[in-house]
C-alpha positions as CSV (number, residue, x, y, z in Angstrom):
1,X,-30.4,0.5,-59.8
2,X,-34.3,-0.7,-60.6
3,X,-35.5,-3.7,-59.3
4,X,-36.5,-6.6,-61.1
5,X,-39.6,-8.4,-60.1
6,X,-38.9,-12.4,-60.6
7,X,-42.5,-13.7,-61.6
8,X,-43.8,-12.5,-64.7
9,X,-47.3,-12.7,-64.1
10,X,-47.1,-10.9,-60.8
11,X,-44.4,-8.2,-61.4
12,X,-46.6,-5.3,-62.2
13,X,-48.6,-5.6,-59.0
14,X,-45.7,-6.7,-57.1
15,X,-43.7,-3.8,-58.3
16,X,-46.7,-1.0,-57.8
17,X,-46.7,-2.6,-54.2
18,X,-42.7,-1.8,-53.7
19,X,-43.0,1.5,-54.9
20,X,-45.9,2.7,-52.5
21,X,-43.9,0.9,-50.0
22,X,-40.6,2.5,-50.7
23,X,-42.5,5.9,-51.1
24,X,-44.6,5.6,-47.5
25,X,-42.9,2.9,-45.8
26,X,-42.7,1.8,-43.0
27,X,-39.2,0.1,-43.1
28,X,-40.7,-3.3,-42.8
29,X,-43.1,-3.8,-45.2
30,X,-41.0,-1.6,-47.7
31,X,-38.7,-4.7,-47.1
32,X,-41.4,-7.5,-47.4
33,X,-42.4,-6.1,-50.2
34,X,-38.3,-5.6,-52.2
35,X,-38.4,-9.4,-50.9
36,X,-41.5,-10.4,-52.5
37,X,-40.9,-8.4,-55.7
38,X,-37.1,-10.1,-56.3
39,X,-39.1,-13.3,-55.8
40,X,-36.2,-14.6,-53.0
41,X,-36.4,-16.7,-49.9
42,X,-35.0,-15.7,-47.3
43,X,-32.4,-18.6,-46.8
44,X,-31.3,-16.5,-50.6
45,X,-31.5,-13.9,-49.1
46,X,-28.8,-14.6,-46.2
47,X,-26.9,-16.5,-48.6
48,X,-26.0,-13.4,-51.1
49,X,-25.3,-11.4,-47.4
50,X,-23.0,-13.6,-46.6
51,X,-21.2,-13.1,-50.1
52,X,-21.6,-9.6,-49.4
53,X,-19.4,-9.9,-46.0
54,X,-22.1,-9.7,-43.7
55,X,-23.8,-12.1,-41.3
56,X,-27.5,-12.5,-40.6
57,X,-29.7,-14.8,-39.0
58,X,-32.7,-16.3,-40.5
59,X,-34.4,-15.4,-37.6
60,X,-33.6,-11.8,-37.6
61,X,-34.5,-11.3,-41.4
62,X,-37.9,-12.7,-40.6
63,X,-38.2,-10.4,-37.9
64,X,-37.3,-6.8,-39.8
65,X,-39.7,-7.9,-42.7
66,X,-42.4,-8.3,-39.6
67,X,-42.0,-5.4,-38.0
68,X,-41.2,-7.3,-34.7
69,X,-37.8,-5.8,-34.9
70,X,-35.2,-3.7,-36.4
71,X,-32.2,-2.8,-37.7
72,X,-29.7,-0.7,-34.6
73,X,-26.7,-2.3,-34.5
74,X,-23.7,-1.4,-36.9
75,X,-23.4,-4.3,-38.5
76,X,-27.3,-4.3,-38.8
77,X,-27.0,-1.1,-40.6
78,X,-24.2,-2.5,-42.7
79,X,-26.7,-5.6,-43.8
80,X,-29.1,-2.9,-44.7
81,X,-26.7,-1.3,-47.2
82,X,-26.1,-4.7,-48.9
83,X,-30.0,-5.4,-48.9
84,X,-30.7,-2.5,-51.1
85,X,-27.9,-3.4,-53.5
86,X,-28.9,-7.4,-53.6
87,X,-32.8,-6.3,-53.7
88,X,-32.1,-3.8,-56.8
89,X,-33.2,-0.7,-55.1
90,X,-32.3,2.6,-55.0
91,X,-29.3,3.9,-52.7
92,X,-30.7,4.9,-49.4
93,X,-34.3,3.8,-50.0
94,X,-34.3,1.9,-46.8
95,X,-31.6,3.9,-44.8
96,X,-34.3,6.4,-45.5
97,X,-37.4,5.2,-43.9
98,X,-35.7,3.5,-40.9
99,X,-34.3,6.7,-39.7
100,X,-37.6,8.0,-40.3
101,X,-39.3,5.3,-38.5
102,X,-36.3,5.9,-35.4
103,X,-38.1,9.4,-35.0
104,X,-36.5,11.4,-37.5
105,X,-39.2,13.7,-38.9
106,X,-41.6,14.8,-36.5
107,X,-41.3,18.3,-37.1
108,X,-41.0,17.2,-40.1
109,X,-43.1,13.6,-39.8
110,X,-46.9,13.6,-38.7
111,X,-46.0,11.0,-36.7
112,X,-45.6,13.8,-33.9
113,X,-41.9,11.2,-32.7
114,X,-39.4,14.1,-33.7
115,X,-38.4,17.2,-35.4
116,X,-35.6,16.7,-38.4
117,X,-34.9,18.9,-41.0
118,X,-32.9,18.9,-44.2
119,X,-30.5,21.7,-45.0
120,X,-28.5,21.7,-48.5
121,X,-26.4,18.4,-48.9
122,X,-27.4,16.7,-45.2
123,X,-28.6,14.0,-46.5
124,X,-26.3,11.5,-47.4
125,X,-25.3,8.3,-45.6
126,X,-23.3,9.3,-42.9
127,X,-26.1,11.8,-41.2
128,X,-28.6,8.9,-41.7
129,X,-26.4,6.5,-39.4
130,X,-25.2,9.4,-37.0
131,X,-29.2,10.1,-36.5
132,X,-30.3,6.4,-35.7
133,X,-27.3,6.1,-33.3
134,X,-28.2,9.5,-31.2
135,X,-31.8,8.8,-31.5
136,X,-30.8,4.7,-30.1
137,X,-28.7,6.6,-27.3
138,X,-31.9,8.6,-26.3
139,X,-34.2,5.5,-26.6
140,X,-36.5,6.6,-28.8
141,X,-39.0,4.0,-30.0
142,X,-40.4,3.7,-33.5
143,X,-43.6,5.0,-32.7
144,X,-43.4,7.9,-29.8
145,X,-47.2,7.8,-29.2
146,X,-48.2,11.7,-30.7
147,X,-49.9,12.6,-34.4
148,X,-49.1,16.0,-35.5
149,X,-52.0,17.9,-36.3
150,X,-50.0,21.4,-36.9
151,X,-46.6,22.4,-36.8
152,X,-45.9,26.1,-38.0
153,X,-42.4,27.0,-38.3
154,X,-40.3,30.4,-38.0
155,X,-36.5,30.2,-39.4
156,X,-34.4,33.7,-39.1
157,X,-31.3,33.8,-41.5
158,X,-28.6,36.8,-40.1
159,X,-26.8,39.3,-41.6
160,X,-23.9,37.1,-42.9
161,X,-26.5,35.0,-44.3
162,X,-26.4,32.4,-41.6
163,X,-29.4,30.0,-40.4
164,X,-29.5,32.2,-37.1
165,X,-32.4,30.2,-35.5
166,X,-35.7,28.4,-36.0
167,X,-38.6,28.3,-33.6
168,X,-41.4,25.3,-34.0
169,X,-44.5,25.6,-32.6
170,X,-46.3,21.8,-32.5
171,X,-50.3,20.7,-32.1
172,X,-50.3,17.0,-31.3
173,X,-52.6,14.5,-30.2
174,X,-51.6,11.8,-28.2
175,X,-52.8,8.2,-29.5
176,X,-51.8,6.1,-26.2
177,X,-51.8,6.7,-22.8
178,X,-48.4,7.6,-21.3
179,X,-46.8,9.8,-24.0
180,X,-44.4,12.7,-21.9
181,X,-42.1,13.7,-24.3
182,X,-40.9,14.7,-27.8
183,X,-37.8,14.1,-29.4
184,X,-36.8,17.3,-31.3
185,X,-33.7,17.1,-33.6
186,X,-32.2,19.9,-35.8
187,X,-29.8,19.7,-38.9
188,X,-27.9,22.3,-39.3
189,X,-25.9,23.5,-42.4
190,X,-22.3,22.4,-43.9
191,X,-19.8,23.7,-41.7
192,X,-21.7,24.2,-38.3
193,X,-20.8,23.4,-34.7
194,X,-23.5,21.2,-32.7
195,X,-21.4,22.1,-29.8
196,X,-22.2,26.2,-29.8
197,X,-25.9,25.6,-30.8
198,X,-28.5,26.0,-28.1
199,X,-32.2,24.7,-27.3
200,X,-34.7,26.8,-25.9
201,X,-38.1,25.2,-24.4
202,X,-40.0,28.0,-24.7
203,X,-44.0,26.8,-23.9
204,X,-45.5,23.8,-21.8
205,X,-42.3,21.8,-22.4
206,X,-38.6,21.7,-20.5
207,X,-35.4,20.7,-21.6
208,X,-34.2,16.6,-21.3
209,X,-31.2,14.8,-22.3
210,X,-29.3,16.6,-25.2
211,X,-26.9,14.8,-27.8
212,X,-24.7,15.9,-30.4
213,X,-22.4,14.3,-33.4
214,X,-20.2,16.8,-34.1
215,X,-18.7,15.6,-37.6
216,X,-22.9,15.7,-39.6
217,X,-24.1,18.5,-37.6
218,X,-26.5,17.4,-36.0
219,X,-28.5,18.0,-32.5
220,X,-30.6,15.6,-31.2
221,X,-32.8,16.6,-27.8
222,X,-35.6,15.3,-25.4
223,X,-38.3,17.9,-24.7
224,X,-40.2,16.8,-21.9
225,X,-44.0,17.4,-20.8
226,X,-45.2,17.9,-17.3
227,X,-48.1,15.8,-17.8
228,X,-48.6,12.3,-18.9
229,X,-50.8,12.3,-22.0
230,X,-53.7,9.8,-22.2
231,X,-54.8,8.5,-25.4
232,X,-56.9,11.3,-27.4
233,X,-55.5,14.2,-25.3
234,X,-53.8,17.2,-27.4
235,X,-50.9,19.2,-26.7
236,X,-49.4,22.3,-27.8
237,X,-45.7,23.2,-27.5
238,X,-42.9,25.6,-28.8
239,X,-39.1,25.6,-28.4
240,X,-36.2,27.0,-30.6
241,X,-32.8,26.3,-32.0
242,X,-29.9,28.6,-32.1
243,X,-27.7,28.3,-34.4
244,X,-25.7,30.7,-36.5
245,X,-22.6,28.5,-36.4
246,X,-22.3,27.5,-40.4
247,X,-21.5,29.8,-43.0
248,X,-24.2,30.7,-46.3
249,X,-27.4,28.9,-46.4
250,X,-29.5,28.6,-49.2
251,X,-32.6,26.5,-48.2
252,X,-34.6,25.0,-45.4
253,X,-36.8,22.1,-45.7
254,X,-38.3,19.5,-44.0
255,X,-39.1,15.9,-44.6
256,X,-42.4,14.1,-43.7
257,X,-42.6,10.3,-43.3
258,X,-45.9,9.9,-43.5
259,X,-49.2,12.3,-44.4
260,X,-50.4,14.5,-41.6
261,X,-52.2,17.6,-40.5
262,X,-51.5,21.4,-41.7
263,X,-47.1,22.8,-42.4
264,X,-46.7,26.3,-42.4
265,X,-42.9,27.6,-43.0
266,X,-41.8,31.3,-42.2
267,X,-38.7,32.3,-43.3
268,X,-37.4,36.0,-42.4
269,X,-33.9,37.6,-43.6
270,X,-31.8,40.4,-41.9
271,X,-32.9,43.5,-43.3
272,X,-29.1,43.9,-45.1
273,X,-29.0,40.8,-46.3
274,X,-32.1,39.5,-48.6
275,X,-32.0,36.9,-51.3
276,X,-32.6,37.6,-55.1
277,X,-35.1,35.5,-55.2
278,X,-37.3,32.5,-53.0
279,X,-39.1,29.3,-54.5
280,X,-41.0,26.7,-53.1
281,X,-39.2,23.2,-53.0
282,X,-41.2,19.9,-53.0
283,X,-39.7,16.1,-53.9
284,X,-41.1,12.8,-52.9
285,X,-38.6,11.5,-51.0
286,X,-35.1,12.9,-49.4
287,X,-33.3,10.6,-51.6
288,X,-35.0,12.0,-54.9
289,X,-33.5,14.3,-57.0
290,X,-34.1,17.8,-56.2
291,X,-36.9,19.7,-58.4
292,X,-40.5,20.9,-58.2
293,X,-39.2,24.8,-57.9
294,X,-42.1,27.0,-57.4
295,X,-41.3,31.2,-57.1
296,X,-42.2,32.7,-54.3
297,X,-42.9,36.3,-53.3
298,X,-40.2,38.2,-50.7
299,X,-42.4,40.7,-48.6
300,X,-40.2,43.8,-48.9
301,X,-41.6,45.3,-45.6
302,X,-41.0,42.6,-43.5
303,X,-38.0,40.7,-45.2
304,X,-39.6,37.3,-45.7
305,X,-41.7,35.0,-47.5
306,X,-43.5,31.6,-46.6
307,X,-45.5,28.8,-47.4
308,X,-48.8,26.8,-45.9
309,X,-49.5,23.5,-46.7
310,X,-53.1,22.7,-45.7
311,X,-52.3,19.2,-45.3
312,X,-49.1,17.7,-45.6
313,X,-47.7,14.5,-48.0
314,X,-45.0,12.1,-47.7
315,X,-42.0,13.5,-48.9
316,X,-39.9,16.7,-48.4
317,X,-41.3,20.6,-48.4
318,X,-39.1,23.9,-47.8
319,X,-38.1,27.2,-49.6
320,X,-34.8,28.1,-51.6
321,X,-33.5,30.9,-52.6
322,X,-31.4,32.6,-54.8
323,X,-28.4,35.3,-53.4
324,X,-27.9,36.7,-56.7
């Protein structure tokens, strides 16, 4: 549902403001901003929450549109629901960018916070709440200290088709003192079993506290550093994912929250099992409808096919392809 901005003589600007917002975020000032373009206090706010079955102080709703805190409880969450319904905006626009801004995306999110990708039909409401509530159980903080300035990634799909594993590799640079960890977390496909996957720390990294949610498919885990990074320090690190638990998949892709440094995507098939065709996937948002198919070429020698994006956008990148 679109928004309506309340003053006249300020809606255009008001409404170019919500849609950068909405597009980049953060959560907060994507919120100011839905707030400012409806043209509603917030004792107006609270009211039309309160018709909407949910309770919220003042106080709090002063604080999310700040930034001095945010949504984590479930009936938090629930009040976020009924804020993008009340403010006009699209479904998930805000569910969106304060997963993001929990640490979903690193891989995916220059941010450097966490690793997140977006297999076929993950991304609906009930994976975006599963996320925040493993990523509050591992205390992860909005802002986990590391910009990504490369992430090349390597995805192997098995003989029955399967997402058999991924390996990232990760150049970051730390931008406060203190930063020991990452926070890596890995979607897999309809069907698979968080249970039988497995992380590997592979380079300059070891294994922390892992957490799973069995029902979205999704694995959330701590890599951890043996040094303490100080503010301008970079960091290279690799670990994989395997997988191989969920039946056919048909795309991988990966979600950024913000812009950052240089994407590259590898994706290499069993030698008895290649797709008809690849293409390149790109949309502005994982709540925007899927598009912006590009065909890519399969390397018949070595079973795969890739992408490199120089420098990265908000919004979500992968390949598809075709089995017949």
């Amino acid at each position: 549902m679109p928004y309506a901005p309340h003053h006249a003589d300020s809606g255009t600007d008001a409404a170019a403001d919500l849609d950068a917002a909405l597009r980049d975020g953060p959560f907060h000032v994507a919120l100011r901003a839905a707030i400012a373009a409806r043209g509603l206090p917030l004792q107006r706010v609270q009211h039309h929450l309160s018709r909407h079955g949910v309770r919220v102080g003042i106080t709090s709703l002063s604080y999310w549109q700040q930034g001095a805190r945010r949504p984590q409880r479930p009936e938090s969450m629930r009040a976020v629901r009924a804020l993008e319904e009340i403010l006009r905006l699209p479904r998930e626009s805000l569910i969106r960018l304060l997963a993001e801004a929990h640490g979903g995306t690193a891989a995916g999110q220059p941010s450097g916070r966490s690793d997140r990708s977006f297999p076929e039909g993950s991304e609906g409401s009930e994976g975006s709440d599963a996320l925040t509530e493993l990523l509050i159980e591992l205390e992860c903080p909005p802002d986990g200290g590391l910009d990504a300035l490369g992430h090349h990634e390597r995805v192997r799909i098995g003989a029955r088709r399967e997402l058999r594993e991924r390996e990232s590799q990760h150049i970051v640079r730390a931008h406060r003192d203190g930063v020991d960890r990452f926070v890596a977390i890995h979607h897999g496909d309809s069907g698979c079993d968080p249970e039988r996957m497995t992380l590997h720390a592979l380079e300059n990294c070891r294994p922390g506290r892992v957490r799973r949610h069995l029902d979205t498919g999704i694995l959330v885990a701590e890599l951890l550093f043996d040094t303490r990074l100080r503010a301008g320090d970079t960091f290279l690190f690799r670990y994989g994912v395997e997988d191989g638990t969920a039946g056919t998949s048909r795309e991988y892709v990966r979600c950024f929250g913000t812009p950052g440094g240089q994407y590259a995507l590898q994706i290499r098939f069993d030698e008895n099992a290649l797709p008809a065709r690849c293409h390149r996937l790109t949309r502005p948002s994982a709540a925007a409808p899927r598009g912006g198919r590009q065909e890519l070429a399969l390397s018949r020698r070595h079973h795969s096919v890739h992408l490199v994006e120089p420098r990265v956008r908000s919004g979500v990148i992968g390949i598809g392809w075709d089995w017949e």
